[in-house]
ZAMARGU-4260 file (C-alpha; in steps of 0.2 Angstrom, whole numbers, plus 5000, padded with zeros to 4 digits):
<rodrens>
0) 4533/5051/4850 | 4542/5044/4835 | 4558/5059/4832 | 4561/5063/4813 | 4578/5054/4812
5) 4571/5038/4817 | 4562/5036/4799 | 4580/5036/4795 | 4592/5025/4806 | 4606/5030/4817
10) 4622/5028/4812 | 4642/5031/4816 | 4655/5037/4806 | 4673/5037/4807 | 4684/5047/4798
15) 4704/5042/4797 | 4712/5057/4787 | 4729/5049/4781 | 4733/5041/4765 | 4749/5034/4757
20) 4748/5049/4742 | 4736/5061/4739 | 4724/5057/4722 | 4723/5071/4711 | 4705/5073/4709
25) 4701/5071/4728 | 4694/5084/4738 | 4691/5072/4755 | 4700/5077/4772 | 4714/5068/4767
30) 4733/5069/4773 | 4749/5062/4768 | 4760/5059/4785 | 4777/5050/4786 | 4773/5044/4806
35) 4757/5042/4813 | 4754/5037/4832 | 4744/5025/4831 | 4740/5022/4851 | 4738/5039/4849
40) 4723/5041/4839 | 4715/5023/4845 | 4713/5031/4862 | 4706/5048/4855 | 4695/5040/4846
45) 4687/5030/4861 | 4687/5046/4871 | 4676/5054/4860 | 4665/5039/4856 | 4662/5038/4875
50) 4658/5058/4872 | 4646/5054/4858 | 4638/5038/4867 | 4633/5050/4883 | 4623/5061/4871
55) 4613/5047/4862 | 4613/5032/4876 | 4600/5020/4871 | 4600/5022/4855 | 4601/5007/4844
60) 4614/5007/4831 | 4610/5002/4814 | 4629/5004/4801 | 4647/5008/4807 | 4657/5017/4794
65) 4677/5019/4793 | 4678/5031/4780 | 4694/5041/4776 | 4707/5044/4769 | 4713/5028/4771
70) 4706/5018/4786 | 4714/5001/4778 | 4731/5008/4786 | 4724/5008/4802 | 4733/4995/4812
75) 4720/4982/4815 | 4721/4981/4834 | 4715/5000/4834 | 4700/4994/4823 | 4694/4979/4834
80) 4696/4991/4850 | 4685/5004/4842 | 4673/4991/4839 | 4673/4985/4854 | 4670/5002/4864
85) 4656/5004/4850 | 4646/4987/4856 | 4649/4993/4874 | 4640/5010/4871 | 4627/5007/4862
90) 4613/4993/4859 | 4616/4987/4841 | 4603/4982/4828 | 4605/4961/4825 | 4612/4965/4806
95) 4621/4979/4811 | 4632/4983/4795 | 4653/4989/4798 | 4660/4996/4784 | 4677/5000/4781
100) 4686/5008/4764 | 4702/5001/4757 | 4713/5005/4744 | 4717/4991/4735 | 4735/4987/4736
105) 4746/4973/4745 | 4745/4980/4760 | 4730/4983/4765 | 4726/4965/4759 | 4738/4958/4770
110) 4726/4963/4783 | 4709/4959/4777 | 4708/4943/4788 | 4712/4957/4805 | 4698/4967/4798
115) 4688/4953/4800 | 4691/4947/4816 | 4690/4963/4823 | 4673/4965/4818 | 4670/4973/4802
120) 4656/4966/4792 | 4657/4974/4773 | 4673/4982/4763 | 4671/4996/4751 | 4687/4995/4739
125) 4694/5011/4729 | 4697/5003/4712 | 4693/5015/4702 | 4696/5010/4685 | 4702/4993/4678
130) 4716/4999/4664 | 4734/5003/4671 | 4735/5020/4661 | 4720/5025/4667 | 4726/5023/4685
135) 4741/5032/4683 | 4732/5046/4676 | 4721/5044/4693 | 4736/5043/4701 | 4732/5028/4710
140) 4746/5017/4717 | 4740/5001/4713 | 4741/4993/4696 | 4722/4984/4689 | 4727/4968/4694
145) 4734/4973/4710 | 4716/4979/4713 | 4711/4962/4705 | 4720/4953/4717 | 4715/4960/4733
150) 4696/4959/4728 | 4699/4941/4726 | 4707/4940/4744 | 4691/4952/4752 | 4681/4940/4745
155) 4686/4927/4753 | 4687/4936/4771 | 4669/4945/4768 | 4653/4942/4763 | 4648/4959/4759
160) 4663/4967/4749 | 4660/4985/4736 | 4670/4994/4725 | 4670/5008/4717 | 4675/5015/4698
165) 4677/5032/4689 | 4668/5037/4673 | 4669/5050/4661 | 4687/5049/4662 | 4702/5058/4651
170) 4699/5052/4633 | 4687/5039/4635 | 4675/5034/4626 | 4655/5026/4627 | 4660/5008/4621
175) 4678/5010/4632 | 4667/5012/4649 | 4653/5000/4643 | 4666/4984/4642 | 4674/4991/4657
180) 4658/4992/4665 | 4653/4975/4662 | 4669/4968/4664 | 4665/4972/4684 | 4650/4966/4684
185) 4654/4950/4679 | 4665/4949/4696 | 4656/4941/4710 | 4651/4957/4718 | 4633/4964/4725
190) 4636/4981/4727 | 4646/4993/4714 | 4647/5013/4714 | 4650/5021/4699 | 4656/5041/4698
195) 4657/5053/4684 | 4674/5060/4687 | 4671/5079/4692 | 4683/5091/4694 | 4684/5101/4712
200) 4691/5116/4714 | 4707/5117/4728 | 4711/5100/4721 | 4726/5096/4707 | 4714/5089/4695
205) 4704/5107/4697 | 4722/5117/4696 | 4726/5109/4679 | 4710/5111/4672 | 4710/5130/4675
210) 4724/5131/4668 | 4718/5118/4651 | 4730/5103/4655 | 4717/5093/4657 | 4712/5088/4641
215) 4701/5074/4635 | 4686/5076/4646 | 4670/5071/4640 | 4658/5087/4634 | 4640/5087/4642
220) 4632/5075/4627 | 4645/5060/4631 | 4644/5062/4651 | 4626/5062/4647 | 4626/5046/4636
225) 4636/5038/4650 | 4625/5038/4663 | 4611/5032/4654 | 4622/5017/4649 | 4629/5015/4665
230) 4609/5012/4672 | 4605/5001/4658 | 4618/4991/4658 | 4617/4990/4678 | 4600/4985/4678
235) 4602/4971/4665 | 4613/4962/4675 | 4603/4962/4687 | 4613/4978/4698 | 4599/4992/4698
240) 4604/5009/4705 | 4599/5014/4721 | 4603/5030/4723 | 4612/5041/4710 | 4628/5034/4708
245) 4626/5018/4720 | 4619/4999/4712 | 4614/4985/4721 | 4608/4968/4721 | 4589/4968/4732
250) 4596/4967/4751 | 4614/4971/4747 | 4611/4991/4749 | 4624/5001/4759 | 4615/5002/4775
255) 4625/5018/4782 | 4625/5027/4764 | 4604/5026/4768 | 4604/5033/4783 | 4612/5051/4777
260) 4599/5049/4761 | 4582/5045/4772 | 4588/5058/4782 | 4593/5047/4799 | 4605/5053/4812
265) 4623/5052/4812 | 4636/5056/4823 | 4651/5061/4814 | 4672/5057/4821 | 4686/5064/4818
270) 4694/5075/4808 | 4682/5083/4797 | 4669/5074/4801 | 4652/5081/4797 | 4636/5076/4808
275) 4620/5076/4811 | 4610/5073/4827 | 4594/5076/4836 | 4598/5080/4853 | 4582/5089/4866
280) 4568/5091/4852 | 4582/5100/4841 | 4592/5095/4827 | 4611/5102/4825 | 4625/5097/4812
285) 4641/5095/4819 | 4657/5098/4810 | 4677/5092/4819 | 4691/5102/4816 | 4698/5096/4798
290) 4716/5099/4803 | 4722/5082/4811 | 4733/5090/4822 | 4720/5102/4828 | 4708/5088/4832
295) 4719/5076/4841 | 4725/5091/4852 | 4707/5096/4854 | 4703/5080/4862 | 4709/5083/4882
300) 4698/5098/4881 | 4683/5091/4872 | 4684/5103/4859 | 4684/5094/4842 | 4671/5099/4834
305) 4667/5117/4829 | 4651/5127/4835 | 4636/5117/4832 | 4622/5126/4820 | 4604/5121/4824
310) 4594/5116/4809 | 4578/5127/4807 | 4562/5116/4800 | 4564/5123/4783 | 4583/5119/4784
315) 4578/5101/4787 | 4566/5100/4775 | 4579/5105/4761 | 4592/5095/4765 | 4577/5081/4765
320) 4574/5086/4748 | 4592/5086/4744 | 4597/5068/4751 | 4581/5060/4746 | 4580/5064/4731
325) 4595/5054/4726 | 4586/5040/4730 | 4576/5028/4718 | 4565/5026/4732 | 4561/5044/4733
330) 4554/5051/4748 | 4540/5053/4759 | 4529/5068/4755 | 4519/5067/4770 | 4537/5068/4779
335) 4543/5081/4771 | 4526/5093/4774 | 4527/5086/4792 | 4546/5093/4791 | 4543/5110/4780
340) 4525/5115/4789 | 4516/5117/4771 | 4517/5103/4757 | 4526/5106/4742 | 4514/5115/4728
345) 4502/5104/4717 | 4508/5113/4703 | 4523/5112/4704 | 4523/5094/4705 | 4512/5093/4691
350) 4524/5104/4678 | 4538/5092/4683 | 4525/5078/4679 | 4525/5083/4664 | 4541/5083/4656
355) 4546/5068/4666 | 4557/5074/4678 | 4547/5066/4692 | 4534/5053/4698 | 4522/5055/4710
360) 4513/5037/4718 | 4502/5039/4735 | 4512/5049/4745 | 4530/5044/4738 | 4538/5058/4727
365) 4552/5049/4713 | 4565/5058/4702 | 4565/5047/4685 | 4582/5043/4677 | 4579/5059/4665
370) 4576/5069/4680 | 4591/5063/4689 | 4603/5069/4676 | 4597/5085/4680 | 4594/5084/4699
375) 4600/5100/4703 | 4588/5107/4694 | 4574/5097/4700 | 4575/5099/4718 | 4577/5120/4715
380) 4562/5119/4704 | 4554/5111/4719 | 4560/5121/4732 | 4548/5135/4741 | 4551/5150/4731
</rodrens>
């Protein structure tokens, strides 16, 4: 019998928690160390990869992700043996996709050819805006056409190769992000993600908000115009959105991203890392210890991760709702009543229909670009009450 997760994919992630600084607006498990073992951490993480691989044996793996932090300062040789183990644990798909981020500075580029020949397949680059002043303000480390540069050399070592850029920055304005926008576009890219800056709390973006020394940011009305320029620009050239804040030429979609938004399994590694995985009929999320300290020493006694919280049906059918959603695509209606017990109400599809917050074709349920500016709201109003 088909399990739930398989209308999803199976994927890995890999968290490495250390960065050269600390950006200002991020709220990620992120640390700032002056020495990092690097044998160290290569052999915990094959222990617990050989951990993970005895709770899932068989499985065929679809996306490999080294997220972070900053896993482009991993020394390459810890990259190819993770990869490695990977292979030898699990049966891959033929296309299976290996991502790694990286910032973009000198570097990190200095090792792009490593990457490759270890094994990854795809880079996603932190870019983030294209003006100097701008990534100053972000507190970025690289200058725009540092950034420029080391695009130019991924390209060359990869066929697959993202970045991403922040809107709805400190003073600026519609036309400022439109000929920023299509200024990358015009690079020879096939996938691009594109985030309104928000500001977290516990981070030193959120600190000097609250305490209005953060001036400049755009009101509700100018965030708003942004995204609607940010899709239709995007689409014109030929880079439709995906998923929220994700665009894509047709096949080059972030195969990992899509299996936590079709709801797929995901085991989740190292510090911080969040998972989330079907094991005997039931479905649990996992969580590691966030503290990299804590989870390396918890690695002889097998005890990374804290306790693990089984997902009830209605759980699962929320979070469904909640990753799905995000998805041009939509989701399956039939999977979600299969996942909830009981369908979601006729009339409360039908009010949403109505003032165009959703579509509704065959058995597929879509948020339209109006409703996605107001997600939130959407999914709550279609929530069980």
């Amino acid at each position: 019998m088909t399990e739930d997760w398989q209308h999803g994919g199976f994927g890995l992630y890999i968290h490495w928690p250390f960065c050269e600084a600390k950006c200002p607006y991020c709220d990620f498990n992120s640390h700032v160390s002056r020495s990092i073992d690097q044998r160290a951490w290569r052999d915990a993480y094959l222990i617990e990869l050989e951990r993970a691989a005895r709770e899932t044996s068989g499985r065929v793996l679809n996306a490999v992700f080294f997220g972070g932090g900053t896993p482009s300062l991993m020394d390459p040789q810890t990259v190819a043996d993770i990869i490695a183990a990977i292979r030898k644990h699990w049966p891959t798909a033929n296309d299976l996709e290996i991502t790694l981020e990286a910032n973009p500075g000198s570097v990190e580029a200095g090792r792009f050819a490593a990457f490759r020949q270890a094994g990854v397949s795809r880079v996603s680059m932190g870019i983030q805006a294209l003006n100097d002043d701008d990534l100053k303000r972000l507190g970025r480390l690289h200058t725009a056409s540092e950034a420029l540069a080391a695009f130019d050399i991924a390209r060359t070592h990869f066929e697959r190769v993202s970045f991403d850029l922040i809107y709805g920055r400190q003073d600026q304005s519609l036309s400022a992000w439109e000929a920023e926008l299509k200024q990358a576009l015009t690079l020879a890219i096939d996938h691009i993600s594109l985030y309104q800056l928000t500001i977290e709390n516990g981070t030193a973006f959120g600190d000097r908000y609250a305490r209005g020394k953060l001036p400049g940011l755009p009101d509700e009305d100018l965030g708003a115009d942004m995204f609607t320029a940010t899709q239709d620009i995007c689409g014109a050239m030929g880079m439709p959105a995906y998923e929220v804040s994700n665009h894509a030429r047709d096949g080059a979609q972030s195969r990992h991203n899509l299996i936590y938004w079709r709801y797929g399994d995901y085991i989740g590694i190292g510090p911080g890392a969040h998972g989330r995985l079907t094991v005997d009929g039931g479905k649990w999320a996992t969580e590691c210890f966030s503290n990299p300290k804590r989870w390396l020493e918890g690695i002889g006694l097998s005890q990374t991760e804290k306790p693990r919280t089984l997902l009830s049906k209605d759980d699962q059918a929320t979070e469904f709702l909640l990753m799905g959603l995000r998805l041009k695509e939509g989701i399956c209606l039939d999977r979600y009543t299969s996942l909830a017990g009981t369908p979601i109400s006729d009339e409360k599809l039908h009010r949403l229909k109505e003032i165009a917050m959703i579509e509704v074709v065959g058995s597929r349920l879509m948020v339209t670009n109006q409703g996605l500016m107001v997600l939130n709201a959407v999914i709550e109003a279609l929530l069980p009450d």
